[in-house]
DONU-659768 format. One record per residue (C-alpha): residue in three letters; x, y, z. Coordinates in Angstrom, 3 decimals. Layout:
N
bakol | px | py | pz
ALA | X | Y | Z;
...
***
This chain:
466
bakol | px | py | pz
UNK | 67.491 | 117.612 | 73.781;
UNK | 67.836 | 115.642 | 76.667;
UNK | 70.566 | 113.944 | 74.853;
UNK | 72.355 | 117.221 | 74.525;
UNK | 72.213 | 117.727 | 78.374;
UNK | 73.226 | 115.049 | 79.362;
UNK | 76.259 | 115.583 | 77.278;
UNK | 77.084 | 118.903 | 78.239;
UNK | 76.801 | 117.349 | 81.851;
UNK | 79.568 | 115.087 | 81.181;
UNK | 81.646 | 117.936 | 79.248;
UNK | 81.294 | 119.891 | 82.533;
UNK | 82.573 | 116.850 | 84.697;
UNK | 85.330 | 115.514 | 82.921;
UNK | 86.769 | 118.947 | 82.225;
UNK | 86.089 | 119.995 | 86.205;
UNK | 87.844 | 116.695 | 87.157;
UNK | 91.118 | 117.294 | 84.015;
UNK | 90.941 | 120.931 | 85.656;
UNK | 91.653 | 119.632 | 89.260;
UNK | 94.120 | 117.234 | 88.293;
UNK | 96.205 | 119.814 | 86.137;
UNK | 96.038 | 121.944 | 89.318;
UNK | 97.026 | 118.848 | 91.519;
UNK | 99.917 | 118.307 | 89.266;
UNK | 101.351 | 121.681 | 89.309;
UNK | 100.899 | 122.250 | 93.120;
UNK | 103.361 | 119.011 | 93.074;
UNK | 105.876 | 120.266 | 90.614;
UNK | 106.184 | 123.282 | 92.118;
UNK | 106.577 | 121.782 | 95.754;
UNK | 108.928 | 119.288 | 93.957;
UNK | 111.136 | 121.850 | 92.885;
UNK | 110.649 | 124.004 | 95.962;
UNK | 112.166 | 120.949 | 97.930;
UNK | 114.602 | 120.778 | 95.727;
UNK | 115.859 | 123.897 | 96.427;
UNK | 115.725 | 123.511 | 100.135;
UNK | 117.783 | 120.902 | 99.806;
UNK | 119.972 | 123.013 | 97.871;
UNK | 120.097 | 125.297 | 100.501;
UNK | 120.157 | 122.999 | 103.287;
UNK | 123.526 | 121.504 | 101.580;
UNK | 125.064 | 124.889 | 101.602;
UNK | 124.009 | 125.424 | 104.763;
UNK | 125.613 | 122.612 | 105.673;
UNK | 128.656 | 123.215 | 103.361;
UNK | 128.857 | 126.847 | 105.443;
UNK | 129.243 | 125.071 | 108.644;
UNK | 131.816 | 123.055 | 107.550;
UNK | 134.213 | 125.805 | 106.468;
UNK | 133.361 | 127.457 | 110.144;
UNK | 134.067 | 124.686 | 111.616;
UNK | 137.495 | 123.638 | 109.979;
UNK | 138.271 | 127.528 | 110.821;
UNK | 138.139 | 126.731 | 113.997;
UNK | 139.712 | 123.444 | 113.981;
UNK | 142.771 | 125.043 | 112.293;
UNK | 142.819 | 127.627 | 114.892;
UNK | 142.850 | 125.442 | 117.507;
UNK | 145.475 | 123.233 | 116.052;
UNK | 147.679 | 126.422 | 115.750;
UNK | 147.069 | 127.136 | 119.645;
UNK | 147.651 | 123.026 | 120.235;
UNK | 151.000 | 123.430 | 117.822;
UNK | 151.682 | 126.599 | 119.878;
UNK | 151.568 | 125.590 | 123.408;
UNK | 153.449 | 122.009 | 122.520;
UNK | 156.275 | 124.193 | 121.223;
UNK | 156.107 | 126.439 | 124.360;
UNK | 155.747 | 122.802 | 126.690;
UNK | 158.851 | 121.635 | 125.137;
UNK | 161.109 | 124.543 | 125.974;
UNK | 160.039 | 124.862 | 129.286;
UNK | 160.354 | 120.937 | 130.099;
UNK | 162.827 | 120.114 | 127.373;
UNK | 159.859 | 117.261 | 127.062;
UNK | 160.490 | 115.849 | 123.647;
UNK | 156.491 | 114.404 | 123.765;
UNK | 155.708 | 117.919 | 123.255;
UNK | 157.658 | 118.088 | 119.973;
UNK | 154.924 | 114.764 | 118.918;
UNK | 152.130 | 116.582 | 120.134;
UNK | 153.658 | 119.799 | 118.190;
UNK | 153.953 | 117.666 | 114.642;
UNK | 150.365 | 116.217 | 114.487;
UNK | 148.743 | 119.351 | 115.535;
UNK | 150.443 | 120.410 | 111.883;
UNK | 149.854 | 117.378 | 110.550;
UNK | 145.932 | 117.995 | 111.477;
UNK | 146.173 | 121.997 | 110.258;
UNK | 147.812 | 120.771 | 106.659;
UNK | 144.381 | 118.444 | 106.721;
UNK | 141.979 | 121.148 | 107.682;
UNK | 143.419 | 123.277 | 105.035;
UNK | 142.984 | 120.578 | 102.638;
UNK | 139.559 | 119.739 | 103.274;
UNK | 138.794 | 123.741 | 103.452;
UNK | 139.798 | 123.921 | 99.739;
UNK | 137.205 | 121.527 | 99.125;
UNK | 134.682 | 122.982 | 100.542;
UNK | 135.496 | 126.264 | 98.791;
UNK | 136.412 | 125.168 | 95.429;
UNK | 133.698 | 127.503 | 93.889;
UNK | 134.205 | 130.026 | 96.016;
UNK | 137.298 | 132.597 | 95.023;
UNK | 137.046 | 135.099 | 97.634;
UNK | 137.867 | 131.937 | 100.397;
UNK | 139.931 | 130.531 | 98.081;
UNK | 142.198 | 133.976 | 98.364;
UNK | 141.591 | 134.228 | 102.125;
UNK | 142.506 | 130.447 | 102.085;
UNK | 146.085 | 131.242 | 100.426;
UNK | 146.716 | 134.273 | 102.750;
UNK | 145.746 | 132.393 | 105.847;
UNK | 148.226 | 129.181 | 104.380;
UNK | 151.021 | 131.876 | 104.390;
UNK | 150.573 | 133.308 | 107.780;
UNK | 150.824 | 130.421 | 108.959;
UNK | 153.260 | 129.044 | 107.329;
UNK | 155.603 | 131.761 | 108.613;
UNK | 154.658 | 131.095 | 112.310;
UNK | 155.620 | 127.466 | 111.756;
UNK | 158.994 | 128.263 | 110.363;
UNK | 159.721 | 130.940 | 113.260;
UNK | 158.868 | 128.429 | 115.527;
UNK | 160.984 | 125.812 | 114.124;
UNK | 163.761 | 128.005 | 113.391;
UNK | 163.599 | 128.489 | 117.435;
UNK | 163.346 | 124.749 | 118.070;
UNK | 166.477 | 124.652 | 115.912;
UNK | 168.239 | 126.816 | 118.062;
UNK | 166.768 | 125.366 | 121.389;
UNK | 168.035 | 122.072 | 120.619;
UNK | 171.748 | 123.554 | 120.329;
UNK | 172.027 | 125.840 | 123.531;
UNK | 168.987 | 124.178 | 125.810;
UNK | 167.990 | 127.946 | 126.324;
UNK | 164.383 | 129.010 | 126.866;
UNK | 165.164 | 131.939 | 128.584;
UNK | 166.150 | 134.511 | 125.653;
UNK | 162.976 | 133.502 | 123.888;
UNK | 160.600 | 134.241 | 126.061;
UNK | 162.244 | 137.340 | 126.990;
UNK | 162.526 | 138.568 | 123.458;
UNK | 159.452 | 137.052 | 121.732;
UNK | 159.619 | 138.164 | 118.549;
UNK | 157.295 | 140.704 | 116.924;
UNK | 156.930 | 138.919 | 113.778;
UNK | 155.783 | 135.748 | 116.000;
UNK | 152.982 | 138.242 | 117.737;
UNK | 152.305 | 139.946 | 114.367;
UNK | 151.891 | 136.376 | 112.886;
UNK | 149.153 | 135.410 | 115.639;
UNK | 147.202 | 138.322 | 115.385;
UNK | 146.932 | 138.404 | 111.998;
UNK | 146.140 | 134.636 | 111.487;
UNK | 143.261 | 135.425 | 114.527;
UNK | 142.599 | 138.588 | 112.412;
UNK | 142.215 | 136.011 | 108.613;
UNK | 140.102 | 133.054 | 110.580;
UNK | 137.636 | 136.105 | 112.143;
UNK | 137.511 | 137.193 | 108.805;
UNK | 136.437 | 134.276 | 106.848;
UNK | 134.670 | 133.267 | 109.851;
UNK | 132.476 | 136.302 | 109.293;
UNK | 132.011 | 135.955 | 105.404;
UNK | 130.862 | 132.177 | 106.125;
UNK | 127.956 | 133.484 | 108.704;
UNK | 127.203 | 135.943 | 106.211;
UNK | 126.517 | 133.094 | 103.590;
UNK | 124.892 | 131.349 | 106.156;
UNK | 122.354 | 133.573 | 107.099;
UNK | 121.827 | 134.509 | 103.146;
UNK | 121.187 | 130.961 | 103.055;
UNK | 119.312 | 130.205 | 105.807;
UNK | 116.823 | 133.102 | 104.510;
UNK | 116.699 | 131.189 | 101.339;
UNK | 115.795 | 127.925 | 102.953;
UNK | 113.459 | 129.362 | 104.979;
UNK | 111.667 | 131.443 | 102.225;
UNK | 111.663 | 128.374 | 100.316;
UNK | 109.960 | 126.128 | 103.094;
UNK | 107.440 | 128.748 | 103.300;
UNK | 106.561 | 128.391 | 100.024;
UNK | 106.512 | 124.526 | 100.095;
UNK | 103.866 | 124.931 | 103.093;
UNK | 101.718 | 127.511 | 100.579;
UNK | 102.184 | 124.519 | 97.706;
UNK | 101.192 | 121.885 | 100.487;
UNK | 98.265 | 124.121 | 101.870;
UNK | 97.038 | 124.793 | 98.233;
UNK | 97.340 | 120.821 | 97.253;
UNK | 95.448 | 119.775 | 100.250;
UNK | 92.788 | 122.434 | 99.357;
UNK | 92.784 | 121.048 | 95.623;
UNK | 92.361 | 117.385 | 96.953;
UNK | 89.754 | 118.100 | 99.572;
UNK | 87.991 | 119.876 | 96.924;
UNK | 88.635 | 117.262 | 94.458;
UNK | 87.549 | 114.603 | 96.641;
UNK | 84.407 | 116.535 | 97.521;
UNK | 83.547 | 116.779 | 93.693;
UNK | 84.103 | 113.218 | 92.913;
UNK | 82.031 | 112.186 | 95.834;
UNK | 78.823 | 114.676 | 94.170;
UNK | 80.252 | 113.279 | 90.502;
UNK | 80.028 | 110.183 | 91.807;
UNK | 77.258 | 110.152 | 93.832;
UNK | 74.889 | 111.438 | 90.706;
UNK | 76.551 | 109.278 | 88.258;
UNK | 75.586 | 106.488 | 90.542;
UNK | 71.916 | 107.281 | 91.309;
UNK | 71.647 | 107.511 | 87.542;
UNK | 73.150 | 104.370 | 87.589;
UNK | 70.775 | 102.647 | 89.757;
UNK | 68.223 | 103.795 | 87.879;
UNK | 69.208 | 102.712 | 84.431;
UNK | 69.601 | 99.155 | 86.285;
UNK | 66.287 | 99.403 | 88.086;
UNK | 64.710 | 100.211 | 84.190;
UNK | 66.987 | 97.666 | 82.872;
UNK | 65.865 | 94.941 | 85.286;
UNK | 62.005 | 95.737 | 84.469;
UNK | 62.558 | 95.382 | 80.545;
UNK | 64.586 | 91.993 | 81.667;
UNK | 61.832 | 90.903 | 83.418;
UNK | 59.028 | 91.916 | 81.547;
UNK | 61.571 | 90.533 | 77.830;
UNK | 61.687 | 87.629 | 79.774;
UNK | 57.803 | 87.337 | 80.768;
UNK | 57.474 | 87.588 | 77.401;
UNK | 60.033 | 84.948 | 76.253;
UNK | 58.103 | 82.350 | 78.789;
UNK | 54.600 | 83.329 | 77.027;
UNK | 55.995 | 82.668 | 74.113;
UNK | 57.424 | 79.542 | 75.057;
UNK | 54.365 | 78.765 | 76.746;
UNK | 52.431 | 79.248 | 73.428;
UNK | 55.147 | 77.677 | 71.651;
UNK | 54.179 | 74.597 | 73.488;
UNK | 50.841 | 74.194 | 73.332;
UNK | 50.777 | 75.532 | 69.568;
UNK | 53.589 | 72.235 | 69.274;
UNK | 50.649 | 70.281 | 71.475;
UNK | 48.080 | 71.467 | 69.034;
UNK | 49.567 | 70.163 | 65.997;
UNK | 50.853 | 66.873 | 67.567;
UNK | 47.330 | 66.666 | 68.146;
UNK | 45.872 | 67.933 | 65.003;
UNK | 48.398 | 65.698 | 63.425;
UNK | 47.015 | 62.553 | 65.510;
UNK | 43.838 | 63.403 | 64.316;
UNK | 44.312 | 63.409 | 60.939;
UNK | 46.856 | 60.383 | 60.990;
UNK | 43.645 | 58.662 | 62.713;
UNK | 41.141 | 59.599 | 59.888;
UNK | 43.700 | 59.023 | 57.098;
UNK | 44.252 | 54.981 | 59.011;
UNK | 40.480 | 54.743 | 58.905;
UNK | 39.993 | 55.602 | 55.835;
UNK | 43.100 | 53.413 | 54.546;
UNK | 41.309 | 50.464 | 56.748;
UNK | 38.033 | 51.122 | 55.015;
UNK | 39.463 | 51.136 | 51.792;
UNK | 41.971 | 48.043 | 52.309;
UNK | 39.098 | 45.612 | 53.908;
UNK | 36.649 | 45.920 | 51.480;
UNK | 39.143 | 44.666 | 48.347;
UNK | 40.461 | 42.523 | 50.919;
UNK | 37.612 | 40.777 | 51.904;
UNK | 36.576 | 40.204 | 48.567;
UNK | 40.082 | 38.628 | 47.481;
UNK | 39.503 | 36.039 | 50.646;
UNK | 35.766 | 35.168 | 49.112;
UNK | 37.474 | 34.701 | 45.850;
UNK | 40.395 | 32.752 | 47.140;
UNK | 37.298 | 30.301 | 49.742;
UNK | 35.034 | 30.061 | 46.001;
UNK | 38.400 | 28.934 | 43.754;
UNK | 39.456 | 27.033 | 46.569;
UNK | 36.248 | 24.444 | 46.242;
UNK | 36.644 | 24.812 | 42.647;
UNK | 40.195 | 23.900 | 42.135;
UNK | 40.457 | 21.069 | 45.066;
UNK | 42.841 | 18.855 | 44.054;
UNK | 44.384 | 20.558 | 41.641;
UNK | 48.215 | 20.599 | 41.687;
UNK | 50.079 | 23.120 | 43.978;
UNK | 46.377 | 24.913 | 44.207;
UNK | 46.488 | 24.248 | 48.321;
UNK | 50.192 | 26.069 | 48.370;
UNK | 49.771 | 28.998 | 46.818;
UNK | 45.943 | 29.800 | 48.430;
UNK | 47.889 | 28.938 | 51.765;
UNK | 49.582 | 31.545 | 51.395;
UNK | 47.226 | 33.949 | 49.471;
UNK | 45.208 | 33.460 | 52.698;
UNK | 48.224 | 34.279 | 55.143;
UNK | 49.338 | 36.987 | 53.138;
UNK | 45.470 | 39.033 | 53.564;
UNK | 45.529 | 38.009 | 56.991;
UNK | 48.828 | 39.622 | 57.745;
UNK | 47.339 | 42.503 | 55.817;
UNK | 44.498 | 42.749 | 58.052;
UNK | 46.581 | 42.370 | 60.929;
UNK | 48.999 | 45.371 | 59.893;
UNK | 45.382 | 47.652 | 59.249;
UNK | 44.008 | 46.249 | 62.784;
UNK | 47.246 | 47.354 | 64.059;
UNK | 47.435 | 50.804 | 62.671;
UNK | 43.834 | 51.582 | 64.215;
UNK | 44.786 | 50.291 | 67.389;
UNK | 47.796 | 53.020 | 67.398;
UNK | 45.515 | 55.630 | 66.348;
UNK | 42.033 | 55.002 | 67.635;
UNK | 40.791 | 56.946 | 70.793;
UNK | 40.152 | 53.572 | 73.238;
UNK | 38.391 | 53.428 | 76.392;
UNK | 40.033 | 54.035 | 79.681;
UNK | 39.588 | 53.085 | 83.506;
UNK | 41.027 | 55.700 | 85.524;
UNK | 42.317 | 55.478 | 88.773;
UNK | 44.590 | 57.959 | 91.111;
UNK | 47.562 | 56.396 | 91.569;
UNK | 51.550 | 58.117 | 92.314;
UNK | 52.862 | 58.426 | 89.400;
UNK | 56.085 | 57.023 | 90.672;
UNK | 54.703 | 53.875 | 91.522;
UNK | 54.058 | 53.932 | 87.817;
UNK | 57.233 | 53.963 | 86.812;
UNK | 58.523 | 51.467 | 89.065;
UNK | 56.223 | 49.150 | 87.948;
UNK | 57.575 | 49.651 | 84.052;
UNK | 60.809 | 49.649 | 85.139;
UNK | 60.122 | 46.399 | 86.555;
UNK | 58.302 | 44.949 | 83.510;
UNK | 61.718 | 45.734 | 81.570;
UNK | 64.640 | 44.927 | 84.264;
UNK | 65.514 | 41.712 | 82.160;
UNK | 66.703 | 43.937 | 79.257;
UNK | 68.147 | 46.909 | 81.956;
UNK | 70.213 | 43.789 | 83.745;
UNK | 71.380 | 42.297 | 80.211;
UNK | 73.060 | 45.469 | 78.701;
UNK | 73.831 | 46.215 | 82.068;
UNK | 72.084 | 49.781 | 82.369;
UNK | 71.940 | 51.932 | 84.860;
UNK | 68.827 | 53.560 | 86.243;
UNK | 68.714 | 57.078 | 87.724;
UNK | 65.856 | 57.853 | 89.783;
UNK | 64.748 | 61.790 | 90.267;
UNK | 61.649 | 61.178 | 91.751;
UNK | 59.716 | 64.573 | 93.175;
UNK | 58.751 | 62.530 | 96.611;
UNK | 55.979 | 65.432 | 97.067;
UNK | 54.412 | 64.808 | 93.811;
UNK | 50.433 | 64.157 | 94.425;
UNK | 48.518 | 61.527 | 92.700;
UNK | 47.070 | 61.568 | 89.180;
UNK | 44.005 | 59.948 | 87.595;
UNK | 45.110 | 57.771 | 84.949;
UNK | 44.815 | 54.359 | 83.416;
UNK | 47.038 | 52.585 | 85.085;
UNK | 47.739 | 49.660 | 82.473;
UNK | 47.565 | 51.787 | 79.494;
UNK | 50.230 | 54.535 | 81.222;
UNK | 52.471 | 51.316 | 81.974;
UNK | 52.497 | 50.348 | 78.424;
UNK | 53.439 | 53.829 | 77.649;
UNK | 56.043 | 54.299 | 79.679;
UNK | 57.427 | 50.581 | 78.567;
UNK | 57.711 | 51.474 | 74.697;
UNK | 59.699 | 55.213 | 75.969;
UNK | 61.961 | 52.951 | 78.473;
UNK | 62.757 | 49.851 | 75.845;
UNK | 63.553 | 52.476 | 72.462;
UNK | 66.007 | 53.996 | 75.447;
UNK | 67.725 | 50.835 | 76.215;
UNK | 67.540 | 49.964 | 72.373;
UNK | 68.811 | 53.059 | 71.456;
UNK | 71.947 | 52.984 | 74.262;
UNK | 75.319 | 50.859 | 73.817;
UNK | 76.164 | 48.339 | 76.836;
UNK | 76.705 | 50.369 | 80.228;
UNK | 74.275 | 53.194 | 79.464;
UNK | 72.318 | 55.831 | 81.826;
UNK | 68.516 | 56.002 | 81.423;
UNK | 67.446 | 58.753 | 83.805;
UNK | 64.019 | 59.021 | 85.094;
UNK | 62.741 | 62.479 | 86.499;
UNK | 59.493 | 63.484 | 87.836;
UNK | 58.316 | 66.998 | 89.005;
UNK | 55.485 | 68.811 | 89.378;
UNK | 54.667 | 72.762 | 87.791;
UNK | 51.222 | 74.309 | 88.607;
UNK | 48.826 | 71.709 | 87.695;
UNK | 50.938 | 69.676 | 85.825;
UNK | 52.852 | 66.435 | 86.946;
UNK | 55.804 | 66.317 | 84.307;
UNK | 57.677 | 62.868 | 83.892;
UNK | 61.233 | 63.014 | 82.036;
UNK | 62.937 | 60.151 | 80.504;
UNK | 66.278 | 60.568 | 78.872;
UNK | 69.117 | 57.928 | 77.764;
UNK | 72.653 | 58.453 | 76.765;
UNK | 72.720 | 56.874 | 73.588;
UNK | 73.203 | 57.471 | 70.057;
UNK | 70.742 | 59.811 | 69.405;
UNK | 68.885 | 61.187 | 66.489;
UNK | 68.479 | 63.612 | 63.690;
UNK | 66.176 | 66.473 | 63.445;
UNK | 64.305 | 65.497 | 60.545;
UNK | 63.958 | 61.840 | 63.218;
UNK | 62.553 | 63.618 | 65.922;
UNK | 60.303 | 65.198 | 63.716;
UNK | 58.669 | 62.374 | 62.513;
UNK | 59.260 | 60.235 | 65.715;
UNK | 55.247 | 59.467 | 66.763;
UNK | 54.303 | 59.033 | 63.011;
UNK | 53.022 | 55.490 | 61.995;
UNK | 55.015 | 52.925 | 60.699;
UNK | 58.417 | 55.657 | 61.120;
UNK | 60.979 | 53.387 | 63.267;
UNK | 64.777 | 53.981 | 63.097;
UNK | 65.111 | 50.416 | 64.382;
UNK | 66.198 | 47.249 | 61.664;
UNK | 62.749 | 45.287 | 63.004;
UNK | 60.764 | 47.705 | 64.429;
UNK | 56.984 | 48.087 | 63.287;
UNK | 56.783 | 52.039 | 64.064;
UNK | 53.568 | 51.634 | 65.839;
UNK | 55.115 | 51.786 | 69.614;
UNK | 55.748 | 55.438 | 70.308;
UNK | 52.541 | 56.027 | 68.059;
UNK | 50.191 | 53.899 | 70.351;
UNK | 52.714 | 55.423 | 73.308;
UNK | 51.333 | 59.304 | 71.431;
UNK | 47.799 | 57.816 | 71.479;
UNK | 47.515 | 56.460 | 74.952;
UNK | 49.043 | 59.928 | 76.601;
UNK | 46.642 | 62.414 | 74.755;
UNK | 43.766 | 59.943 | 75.785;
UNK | 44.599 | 61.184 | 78.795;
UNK | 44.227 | 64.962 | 77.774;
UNK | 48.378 | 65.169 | 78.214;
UNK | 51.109 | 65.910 | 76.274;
UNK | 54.521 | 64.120 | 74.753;
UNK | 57.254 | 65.603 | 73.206;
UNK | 61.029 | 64.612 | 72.137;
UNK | 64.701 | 66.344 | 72.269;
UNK | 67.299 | 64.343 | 70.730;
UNK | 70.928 | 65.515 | 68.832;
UNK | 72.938 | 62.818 | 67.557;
UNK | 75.669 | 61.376 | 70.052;
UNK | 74.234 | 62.987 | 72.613;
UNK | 70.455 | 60.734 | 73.293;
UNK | 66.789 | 61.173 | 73.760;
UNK | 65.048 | 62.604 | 76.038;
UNK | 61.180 | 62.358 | 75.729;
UNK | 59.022 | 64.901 | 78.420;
UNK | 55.047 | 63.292 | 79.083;
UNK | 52.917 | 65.760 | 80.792;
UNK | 49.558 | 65.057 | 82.637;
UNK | 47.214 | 67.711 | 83.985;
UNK | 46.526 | 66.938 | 87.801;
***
């Protein structure tokens, strides 16, 4: 149900926000074309103007042509007669660009023709009266008997430019409406489009502001079950730990009954063989090659008893003399015991001592010897110019000492089977030093445990309880 809702919510929004833009994007289109059409307008407008305005420029070239002709037969001035060609020169151009301007237009285009002729005939009057100036150097009959057809010529070229004149303001104003009418509308669009934004704005900022709050809150619930997944990951790993501890120990335990045992059980026969060997011994004195072989019958059982003695040792809970000591000083002092190997294969040492780490009860000598076995497997284990890092940090009530190499590492089946009696990965190793190492750390109620991948080294953690 609340599924539903939710869904329906977000219906709602994204069609109110597909509605807004569709509105948006018409208000546009329509301004677009609206502007459009001004400028439509506008260019006839402008195009208007124009014809106006070369209506005027021809009539005022006509009056220029006009009073140049009338200058030069009062003053017989010939400049007049220069002043009198360009002022045609400039009409034939004003016509020219006229009948541009009112290519689509045949109404002008007519007017255009009829205005061309008038004119036309005042120009050849007038230079049919040059022409006869220029032969008798009389002004006099001319401007007593102007012609009528000159007069009729002027009036009704005044009469064509008034005309056109008025047909172009008409257009104009036509126009003008238009434009206006148009920019009206283009204010509605731009009215409407501002209202459609504002309100568009206004329900992104609610959108927006709920989807947000929702937002926050999913985070805020997604932080708790982050922090209460990962509570539970460190519990586990917490229990992981000490369920690893248990077994180690449970492990040591039953490695230490299974030695005694084996030590009961070896002795016994073995004692008996050395009687045996002492009694045929005093029997057989003498007797060729007799001393040889009960030489070494006899340092064959004591190496026997020597490899038993040691496997107790490794596995039998000794005595300890505690004293509180830093455990830093500790490991300085084991460092020190091995420095002729670190100097030979030239290792070096990398000290992350916690300097407010408080002191621990331990057994000072016994710890040593510890940390000694961890710190010569490292060197062992690492090729000329190796790292052993040494790092020491305290958790709770728990001083934690880390001790990791560079070197070549081992397999996960190794590690597995890493504290176990007599397991080495070493060509003359015994296997008993990381066992004793496992025996002389949970004597002293801690905890030791190895990470290792091949290529990559060791790294073995020993925890004490402060």
């Amino acid at each position: 149900m609340i599924k539903n809702f939710l869904n329906k919510i977000s219906n709602r929004t994204r069609l109110g926000f597909f509605a807004a833009l569709f509105l948006l994007f018409l208000s546009y289109i329509l301004t677009y074309i609206s502007t459009r059409k001004v400028i439509i307008q506008d260019y006839w407008i402008n195009h208007t103007n124009e014809v106006i305005h070369g209506l005027d420029n021809i009539n005022g070239f006509i009056n220029q042509a006009e009073s140049a002709f009338r200058g030069y037969l009062l003053s017989n001035d010939k400049k007049n007669l220069l002043v009198y060609d360009q002022s045609i020169r400039k009409t034939d151009s004003s016509f020219d660009k006229l009948r541009l301007f009112t290519k689509d237009n045949k109404v002008q285009q007519k007017n255009l023709d009829t205005l061309h002729y008038l004119i036309d005939q005042k120009f050849l009057w007038i230079e049919d009266v040059i022409s006869q100036y220029s032969h008798t150097n009389k002004a006099a009959p001319f401007f007593l008997n102007e012609s009528e057809l000159n007069l009729t010529s002027t009036n009704d070229i005044g009469s064509e430019i008034i005309k056109m004149k008025a047909e172009g303001k008409t257009a104009w104003v036509k126009r003008s409406k238009m434009a206006s009418e148009y920019s009206g509308l283009i204010d509605i669009l731009n009215i409407i489009s501002i209202i459609i934004a504002a309100l568009l704005t206004f329900y992104s900022l609610l959108v927006y502001n709920k989807e947000n709050k929702a937002k926050q809150k999913a985070s805020k619930k997604a932080d708790q079950y982050r922090a209460q997944l990962q509570s539970r990951v460190q519990q586990l790993a917490e229990l992981n730990t000490e369920l690893i501890e248990l077994r180690s120990q449970e492990k040591y335990a039953v490695t230490g009954r299974i030695a005694r045992v084996i030590a009961h059980e070896v002795r016994n026969p073995l004692t008996n063989i050395n009687l045996a060997t002492e009694q045929l011994k005093s029997e057989m004195e003498g007797a060729q090659n007799s001393d040889m072989l009960f030489t070494m019958i006899a340092r064959n059982s004591e190496r026997i008893n020597q490899l038993v003695s040691d496997l107790l040792s490794s596995t039998r809970v000794t005595e300890l003399t505690f004293s509180k000591v830093p455990i830093n000083h500790v490991l300085d002092e084991s460092l020190q015991l091995a420095k002729d190997r670190i100097a030979l294969n030239q290792i070096q040492v990398i000290k992350n001592y916690d300097t407010e780490i408080c002191p621990i009860s331990i057994d000072v000598d016994k710890v040593k010897i510890a940390f000694l076995n961890i710190i010569i497997n490292a060197i062992e284990a690492m090729d000329r110019n190796g790292i052993l890092e040494i790092t020491t940090s305290k958790k709770e009530s728990r001083c934690i000492v880390k001790i990791s190499d560079n070197g070549r590492g081992m397999s996960k089946e190794e590690t597995a089977r890493l504290f176990e009696p007599y397991f080495t990965t070493k060509e003359k190793g015994n296997g008993l030093g990381l066992a004793n190492t496992q025996n002389i750390i949970l004597g002293h109620k801690g905890s030791i445990s190895a990470e290792s991948e091949p290529g990559r080294g060791t790294m073995f953690t020993i925890t004490f309880i402060i």
